[in-house]
C-alpha positions in Angstrom: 21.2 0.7 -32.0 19.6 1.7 -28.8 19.0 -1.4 -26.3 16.1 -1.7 -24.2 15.9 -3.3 -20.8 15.1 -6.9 -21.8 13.5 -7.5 -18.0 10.0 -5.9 -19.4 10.1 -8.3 -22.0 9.8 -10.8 -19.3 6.5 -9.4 -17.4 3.4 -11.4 -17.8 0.3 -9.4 -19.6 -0.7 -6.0 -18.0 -0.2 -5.1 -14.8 -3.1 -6.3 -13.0 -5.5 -3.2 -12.2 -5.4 -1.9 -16.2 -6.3 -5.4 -17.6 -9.0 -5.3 -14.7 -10.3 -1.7 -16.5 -9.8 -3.7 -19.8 -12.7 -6.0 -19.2 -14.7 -3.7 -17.5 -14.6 -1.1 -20.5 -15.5 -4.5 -22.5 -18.2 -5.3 -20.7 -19.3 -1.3 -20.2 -19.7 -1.4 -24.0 -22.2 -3.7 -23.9 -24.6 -1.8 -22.6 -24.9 -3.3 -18.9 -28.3 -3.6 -17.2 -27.5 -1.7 -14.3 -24.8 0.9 -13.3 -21.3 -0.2 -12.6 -20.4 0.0 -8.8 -17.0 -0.2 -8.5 -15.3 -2.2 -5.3 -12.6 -3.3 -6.9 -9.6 -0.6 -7.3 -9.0 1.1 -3.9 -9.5 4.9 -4.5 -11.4 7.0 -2.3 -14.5 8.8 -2.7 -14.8 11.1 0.1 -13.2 15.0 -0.6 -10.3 16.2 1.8 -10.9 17.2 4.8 -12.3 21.1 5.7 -8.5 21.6 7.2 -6.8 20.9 4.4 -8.3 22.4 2.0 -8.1 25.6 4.3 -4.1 24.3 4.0 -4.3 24.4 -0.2 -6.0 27.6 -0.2 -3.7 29.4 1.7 -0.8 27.6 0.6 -2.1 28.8 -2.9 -2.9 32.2 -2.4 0.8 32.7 -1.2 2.0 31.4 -4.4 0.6 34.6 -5.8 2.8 37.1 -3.9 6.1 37.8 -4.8 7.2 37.5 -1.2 5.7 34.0 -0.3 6.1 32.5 -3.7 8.3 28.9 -3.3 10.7 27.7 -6.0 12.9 25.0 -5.6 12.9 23.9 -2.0 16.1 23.7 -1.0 15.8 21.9 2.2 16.3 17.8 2.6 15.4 16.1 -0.5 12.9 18.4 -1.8 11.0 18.0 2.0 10.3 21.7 3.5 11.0 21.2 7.5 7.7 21.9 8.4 6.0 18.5 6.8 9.0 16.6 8.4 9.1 17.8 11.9 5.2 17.3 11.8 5.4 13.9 10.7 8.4 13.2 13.7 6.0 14.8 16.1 3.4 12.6 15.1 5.7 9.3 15.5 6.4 10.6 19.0 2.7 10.9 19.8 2.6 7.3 18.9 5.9 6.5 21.1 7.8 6.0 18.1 10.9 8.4 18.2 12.2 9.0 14.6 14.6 12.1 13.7 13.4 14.7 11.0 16.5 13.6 8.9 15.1 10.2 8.5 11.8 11.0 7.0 11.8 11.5 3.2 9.0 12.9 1.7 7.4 11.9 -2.0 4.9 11.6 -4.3 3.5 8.1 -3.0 4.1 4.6 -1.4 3.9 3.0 -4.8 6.8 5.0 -6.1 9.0 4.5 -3.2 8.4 0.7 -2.7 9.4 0.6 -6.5 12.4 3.1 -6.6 14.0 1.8 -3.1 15.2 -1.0 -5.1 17.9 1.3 -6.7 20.1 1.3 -3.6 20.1 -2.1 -3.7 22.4 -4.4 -5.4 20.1 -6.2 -8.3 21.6 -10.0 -7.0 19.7 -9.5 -4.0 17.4 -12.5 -3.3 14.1 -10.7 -2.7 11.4 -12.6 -0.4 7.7 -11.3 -1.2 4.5 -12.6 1.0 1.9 -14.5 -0.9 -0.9 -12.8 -1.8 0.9 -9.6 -2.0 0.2 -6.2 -3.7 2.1 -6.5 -7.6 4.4 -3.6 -7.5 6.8 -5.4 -4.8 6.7 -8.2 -7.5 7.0 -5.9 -10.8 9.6 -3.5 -10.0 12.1 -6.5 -9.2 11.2 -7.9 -12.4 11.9 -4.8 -14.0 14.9 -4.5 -12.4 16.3 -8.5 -13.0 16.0 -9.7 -9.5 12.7 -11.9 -10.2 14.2 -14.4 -12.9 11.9 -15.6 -15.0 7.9 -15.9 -15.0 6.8 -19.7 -15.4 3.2 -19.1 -15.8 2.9 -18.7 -12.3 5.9 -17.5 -10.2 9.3 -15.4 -11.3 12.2 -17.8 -10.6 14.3 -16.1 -8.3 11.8 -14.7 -6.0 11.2 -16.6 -2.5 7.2 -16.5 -2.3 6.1 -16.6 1.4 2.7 -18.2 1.4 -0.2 -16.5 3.7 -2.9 -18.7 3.9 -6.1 -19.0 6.1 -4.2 -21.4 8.0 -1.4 -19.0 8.9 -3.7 -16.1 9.4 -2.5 -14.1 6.4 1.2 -13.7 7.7 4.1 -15.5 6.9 6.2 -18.3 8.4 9.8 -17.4 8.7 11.2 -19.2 5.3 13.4 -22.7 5.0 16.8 -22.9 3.1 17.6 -20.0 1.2 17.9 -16.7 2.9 16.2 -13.1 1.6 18.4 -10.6 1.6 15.2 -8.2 1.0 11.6 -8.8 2.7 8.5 -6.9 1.7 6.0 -6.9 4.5 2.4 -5.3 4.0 0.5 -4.7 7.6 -2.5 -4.3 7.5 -2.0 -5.8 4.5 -3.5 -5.6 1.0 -4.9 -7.5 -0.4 -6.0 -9.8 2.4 -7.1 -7.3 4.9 -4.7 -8.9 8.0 -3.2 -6.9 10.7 0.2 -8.1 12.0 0.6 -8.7 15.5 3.7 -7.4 17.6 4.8 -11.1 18.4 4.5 -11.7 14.1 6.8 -8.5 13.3 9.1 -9.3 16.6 9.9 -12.8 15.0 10.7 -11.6 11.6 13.1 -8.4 12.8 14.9 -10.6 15.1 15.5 -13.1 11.8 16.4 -10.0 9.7 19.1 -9.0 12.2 20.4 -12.3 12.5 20.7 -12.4 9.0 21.8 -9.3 7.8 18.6 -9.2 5.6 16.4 -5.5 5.3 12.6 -5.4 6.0 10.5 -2.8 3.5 7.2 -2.5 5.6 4.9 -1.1 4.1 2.2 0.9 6.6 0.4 2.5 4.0 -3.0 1.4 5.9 -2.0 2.4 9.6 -4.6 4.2 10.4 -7.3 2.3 9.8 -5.9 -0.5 12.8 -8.6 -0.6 15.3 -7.5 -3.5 17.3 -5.7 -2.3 20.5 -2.1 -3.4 20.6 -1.9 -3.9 17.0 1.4 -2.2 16.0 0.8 0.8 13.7 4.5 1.0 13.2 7.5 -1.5 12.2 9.4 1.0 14.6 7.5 -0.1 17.6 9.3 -3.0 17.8 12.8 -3.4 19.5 15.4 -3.9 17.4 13.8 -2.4 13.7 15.8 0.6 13.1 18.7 -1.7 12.2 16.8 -4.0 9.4 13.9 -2.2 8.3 12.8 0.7 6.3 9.4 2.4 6.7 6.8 3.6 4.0 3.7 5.5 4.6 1.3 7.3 2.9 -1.4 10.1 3.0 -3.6 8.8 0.1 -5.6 6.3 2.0 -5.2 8.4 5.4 -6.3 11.2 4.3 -7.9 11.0 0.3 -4.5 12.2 -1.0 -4.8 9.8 -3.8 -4.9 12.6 -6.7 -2.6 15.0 -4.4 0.1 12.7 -4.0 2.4 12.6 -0.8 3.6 10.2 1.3 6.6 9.7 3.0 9.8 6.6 4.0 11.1 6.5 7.2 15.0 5.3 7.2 16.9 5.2 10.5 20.5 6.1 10.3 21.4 2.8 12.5 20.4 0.8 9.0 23.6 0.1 7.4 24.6 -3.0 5.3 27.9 -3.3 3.8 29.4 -0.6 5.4 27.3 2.2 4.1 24.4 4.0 6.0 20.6 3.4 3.6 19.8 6.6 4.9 22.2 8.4 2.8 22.4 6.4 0.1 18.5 7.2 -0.3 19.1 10.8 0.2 21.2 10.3 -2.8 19.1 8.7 -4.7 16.4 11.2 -3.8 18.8 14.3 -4.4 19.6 12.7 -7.8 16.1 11.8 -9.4 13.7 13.8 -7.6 13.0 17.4 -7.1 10.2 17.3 -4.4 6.1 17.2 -3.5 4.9 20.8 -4.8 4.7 23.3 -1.9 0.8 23.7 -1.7 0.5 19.4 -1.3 3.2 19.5 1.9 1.1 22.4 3.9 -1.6 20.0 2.8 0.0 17.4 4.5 1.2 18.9 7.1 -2.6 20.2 8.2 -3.5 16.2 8.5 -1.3 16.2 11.5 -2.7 19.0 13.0 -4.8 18.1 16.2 -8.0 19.3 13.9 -6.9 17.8 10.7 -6.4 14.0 12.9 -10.1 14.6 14.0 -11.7 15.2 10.4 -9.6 12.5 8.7 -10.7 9.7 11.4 -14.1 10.7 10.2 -13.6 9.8 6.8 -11.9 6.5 8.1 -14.3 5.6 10.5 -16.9 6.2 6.9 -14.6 3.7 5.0 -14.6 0.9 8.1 -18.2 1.5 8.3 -18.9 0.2 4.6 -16.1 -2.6 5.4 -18.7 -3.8 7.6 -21.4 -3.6 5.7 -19.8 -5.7 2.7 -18.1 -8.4 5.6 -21.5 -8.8 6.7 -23.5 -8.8 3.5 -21.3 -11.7 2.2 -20.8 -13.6 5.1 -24.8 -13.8 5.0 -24.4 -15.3 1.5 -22.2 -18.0 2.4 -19.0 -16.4 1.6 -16.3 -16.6 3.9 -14.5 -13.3 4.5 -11.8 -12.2 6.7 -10.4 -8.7 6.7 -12.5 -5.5 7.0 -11.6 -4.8 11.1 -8.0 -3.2 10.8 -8.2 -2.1 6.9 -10.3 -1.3 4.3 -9.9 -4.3 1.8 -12.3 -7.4 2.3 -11.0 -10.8 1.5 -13.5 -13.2 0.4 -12.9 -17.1 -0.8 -14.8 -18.1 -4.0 -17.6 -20.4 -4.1 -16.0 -23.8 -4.3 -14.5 -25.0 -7.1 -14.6 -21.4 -8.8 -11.6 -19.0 -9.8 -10.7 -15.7 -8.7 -11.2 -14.4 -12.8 -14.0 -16.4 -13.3 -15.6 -15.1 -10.0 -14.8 -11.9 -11.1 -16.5 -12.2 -13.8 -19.9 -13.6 -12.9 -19.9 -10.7 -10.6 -19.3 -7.9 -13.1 -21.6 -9.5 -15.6 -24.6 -10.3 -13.4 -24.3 -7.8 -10.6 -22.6 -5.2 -12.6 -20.5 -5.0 -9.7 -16.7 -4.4 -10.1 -13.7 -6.3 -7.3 -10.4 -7.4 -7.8 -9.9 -11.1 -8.9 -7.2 -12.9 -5.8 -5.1 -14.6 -8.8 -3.6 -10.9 -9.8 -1.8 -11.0 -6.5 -0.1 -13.8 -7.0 -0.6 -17.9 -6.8 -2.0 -18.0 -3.2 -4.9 -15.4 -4.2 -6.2 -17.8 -6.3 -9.4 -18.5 -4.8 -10.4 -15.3 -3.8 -11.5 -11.8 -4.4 -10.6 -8.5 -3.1 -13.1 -5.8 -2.2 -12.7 -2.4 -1.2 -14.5 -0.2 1.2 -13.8 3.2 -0.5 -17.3 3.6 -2.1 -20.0 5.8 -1.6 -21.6 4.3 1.5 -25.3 3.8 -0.3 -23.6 2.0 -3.2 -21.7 0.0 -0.8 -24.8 -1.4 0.7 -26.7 -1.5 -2.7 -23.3 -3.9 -4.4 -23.0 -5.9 -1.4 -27.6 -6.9 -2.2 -26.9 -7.1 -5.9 -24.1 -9.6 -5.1 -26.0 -11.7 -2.2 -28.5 -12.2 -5.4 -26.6 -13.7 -7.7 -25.2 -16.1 -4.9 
């Protein structure tokens, strides 16, 4: 008889965002008094830019001539050179210099932070920050490096607390040392922008311990504060210890056209063996590639034009951040994120729980967020909103919320 992986067994529940459509489909069926606005999941709302859709058209309409049609492509990993020298030339914009060969193209953030596991030896000791974003957390359950769930933490994981008090980043940890460290910046859920002192202190302990960084950048470009680092790559010493994942969905609303890309330096090598080609590897092995029309989609977001529109939608997205920082800080809340991403973090009235918080809001402002507890023990507490909505709802949640207060 076939054997299944006994790992899933172990997982708590749902993963966190379908039991969060669970209640709301519940509650939806009850005929609500007022329509749903949704801040909780963090999809966009705005269409693609003019430029890129001028990229899909085009890139379509050649896939109707014999001549220009695209099969297979051939070049690295499924990655036609075109998106990858684009995305090299924008890292040198930034002062960041990164070869072509190091950039892998793909289908999303999510799915490289879960697959990059599979270069990795499952006895790894995997260090995760506290609140932090559940696929770092599922996938190493999945694949046996997170022990056993208690109720509240796996086992084996080392849980790196960010707190109010620490300003949302983590404390190097004591005793036992992570071979594997997931950093989030800006992060989600909490909103909090690492500093170039915060990521200097945990590359130099990586190196010194022969551990590997996975930060993920996904939110880059909404950092507004100058001298924020938009890349791990920015600071000295990260191409030996850290790998790189970034993403066009928030960036550029490629959340239903799926590409995003992970940046390993051929300096990273850890028992003898260079990541970078164990990745490509992996890549060449399970993956055939982001569809043709989606990379010259991509690859018009790094045009000069295609930077210009896509700031607009961001600066849209910050705008509405705003709005629901202010709008609940008036209520009494207190709030932090909002300036260098598009998630608001907001404490719970006292002596309430994330769910339960959650709740009162769905049910009496018909208004939809994302309870703190699903992102682990320190979220408890709190709630997670997201500035992806239509900017008139924004405004419209944030007064049905400040009511029931």
């Amino acid at each position: 008889m076939a054997k299944i992986n006994q790992n899933f067994l172990k997982l708590p529940g749902g993963y966190l965002f379908p039991e969060i459509g669970r209640r709301v489909r519940a509650f939806s069926a009850e005929n609500p008094p007022m329509p749903l606005i949704r801040l909780g999941i963090g999809d966009v709302t705005l269409p693609l830019a003019p430029v890129v859709v001028e990229a899909m058209a085009k890139a379509t309409a050649e896939m109707g001539v014999k001549e220009t049609f695209r099969g297979y492509c051939e070049e690295t990993c499924g990655a036609y050179d075109f998106l990858r020298f684009a995305i090299r030339d924008n890292y040198k914009a930034h002062g960041v210099d990164i070869a072509d060969d190091e950039i892998f193209v793909s289908d999303g953030a999510k799915s490289d932070c879960g697959n990059i596991g599979d270069i990795f030896s499952v006895d790894n000791v995997v260090a995760v920050c506290d609140p932090v974003y559940p696929v770092y957390v599922d996938t190493n359950a999945m694949a046996g490096r997170a022990g056993d769930y208690d109720g509240e933490k796996w086992t084996k994981l080392i849980y790196l607390p960010c707190t109010a008090e620490n300003g949302f980043f983590p404390a190097l940890p004591e005793g036992k040392v992570p071979d594997l460290i997931y950093i989030c910046s800006p992060n989600n859920p909490t909103g909090a922008a690492a500093t170039v002192e915060q990521l200097k202190l945990w590359v130099d302990y990586a190196n010194a311990h022969g551990s590997v960084i996975l930060f993920d950048s996904a939110y880059e470009a909404f950092i507004t504060t100058p001298g924020v680092p938009h890349s791990i790559f920015e600071i000295p010493g990260a191409k030996t210890c850290a790998i790189e994942f970034r993403s066009f969905s928030k960036t550029a609303g490629f959340t239903g056209n799926r590409c995003a890309y992970t940046v390993i330096p051929k300096e990273l090598e850890r028992d003898g063996a260079s990541l970078n080609k164990l990745w490509n590897r992996r890549q060449g092995t399970k993956f055939n590639g982001v569809p043709y029309v989606i990379q010259r989609a991509a690859e018009a977001v790094l045009t000069p034009e295609g930077q210009a529109q896509t700031q607009e939608s961001i600066a849209y997205y910050l705008r509405n951040a705003q709005v629901i920082r202010q709008g609940l800080e008036k209520a009494g809340l207190t709030v932090y994120g909002g300036v260098d991403a598009p998630y608001i973090w907001a404490r719970t009235p006292e002596g309430v729980g994330s769910w339960d918080f959650f709740d009162k809001l769905l049910h009496q402002a018909c208004v939809v967020t994302t309870p703190g507890a699903g992102f682990g023990p320190s979220g408890e507490g709190y709630i997670r909103l997201t500035a992806f909505g239509d900017a008139a709802a924004t405004q419209e949640a944030v007064e049905r919320i400040v009511k029931v207060l």
